[in-house]
C-alpha positions as CSV (number, residue, x, y, z in Angstrom):
1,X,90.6,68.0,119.9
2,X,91.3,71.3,120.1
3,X,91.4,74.1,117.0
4,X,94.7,76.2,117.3
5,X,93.3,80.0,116.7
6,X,97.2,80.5,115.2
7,X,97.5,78.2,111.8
8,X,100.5,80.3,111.2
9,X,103.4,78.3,113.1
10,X,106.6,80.2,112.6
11,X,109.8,79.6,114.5
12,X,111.3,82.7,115.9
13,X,114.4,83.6,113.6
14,X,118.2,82.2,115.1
15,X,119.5,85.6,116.9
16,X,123.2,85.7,115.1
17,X,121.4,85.4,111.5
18,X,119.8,88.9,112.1
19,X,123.0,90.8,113.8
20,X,125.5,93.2,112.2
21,X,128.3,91.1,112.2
22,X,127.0,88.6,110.3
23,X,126.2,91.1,107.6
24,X,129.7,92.1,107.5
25,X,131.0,89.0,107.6
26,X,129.0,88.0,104.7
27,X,129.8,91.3,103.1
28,X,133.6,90.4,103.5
29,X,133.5,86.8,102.1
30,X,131.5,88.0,99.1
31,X,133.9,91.2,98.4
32,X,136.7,88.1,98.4
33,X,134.7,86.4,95.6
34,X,134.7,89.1,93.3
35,X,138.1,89.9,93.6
36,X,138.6,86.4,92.5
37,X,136.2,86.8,90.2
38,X,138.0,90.1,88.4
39,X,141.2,88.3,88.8
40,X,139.6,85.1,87.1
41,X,138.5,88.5,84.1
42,X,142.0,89.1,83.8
43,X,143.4,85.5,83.4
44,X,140.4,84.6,80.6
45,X,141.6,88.3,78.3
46,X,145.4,87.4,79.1
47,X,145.3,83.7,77.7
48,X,142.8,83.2,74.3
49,X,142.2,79.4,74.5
50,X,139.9,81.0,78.0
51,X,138.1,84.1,76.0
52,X,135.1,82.2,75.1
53,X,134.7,81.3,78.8
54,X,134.9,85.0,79.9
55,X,131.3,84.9,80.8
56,X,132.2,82.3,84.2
57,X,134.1,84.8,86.1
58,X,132.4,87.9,85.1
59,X,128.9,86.0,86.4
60,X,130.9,85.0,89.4
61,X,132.5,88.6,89.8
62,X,128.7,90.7,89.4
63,X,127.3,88.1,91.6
64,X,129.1,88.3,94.4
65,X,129.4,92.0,94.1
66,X,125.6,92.1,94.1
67,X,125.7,90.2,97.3
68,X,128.4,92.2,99.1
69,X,126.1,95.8,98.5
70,X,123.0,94.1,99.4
71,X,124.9,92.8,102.8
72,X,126.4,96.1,103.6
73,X,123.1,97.7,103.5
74,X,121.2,95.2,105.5
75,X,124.6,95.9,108.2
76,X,123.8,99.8,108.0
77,X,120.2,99.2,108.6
78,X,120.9,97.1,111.6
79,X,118.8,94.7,113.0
C-alpha cells in the first residue's frame, strides 16, 4: 500500500457558488427578508398584544441585512 504525500483531500469548489451572480442573487433574496423583517417592526409597534415579540422581526430584519452587505461585498470583490 501506497502512502498519499497529500493527506489533505479537498474537492475543488462547485464553479456557480464562487461567481458574481450568485452573490447578487443572494444579496437580493436577503435585501427581501429584511424588508419583511421592518414590515414585520411595524406590525409588532402598531398592534400591543405583538410588542413583547418585537425582538423576532428586528433579529430577522439585522440578520438578513448583515447578510445582504456581506454578499454585496463578496459580488464587488469578484471571484
Amino acid at each position: 500500500m501506497q502512502i498519499d504525500k497529500n493527506p489533505m483531500f479537498r474537492k475543488s469548489p462547485v464553479p456557480w457558488y464562487r461567481s458574481r451572480w450568485f452573490f447578487l442573487i443572494i444579496a437580493i433574496l436577503s435585501l427581501c427578508l429584511a424588508v419583511l423583517g421592518i414590515i414585520g417592526i411595524g406590525v409588532a409597534r402598531r398592534e400591543q398584544v405583538f410588542n413583547s415579540f418585537i425582538w423576532m422581526p428586528l433579529l430577522l430584519a439585522a440578520a438578513a441585512g448583515l447578510l445582504c452587505v456581506f454578499m454585496l461585498f463578496r459580488a464587488s470583490k469578484g471571484p
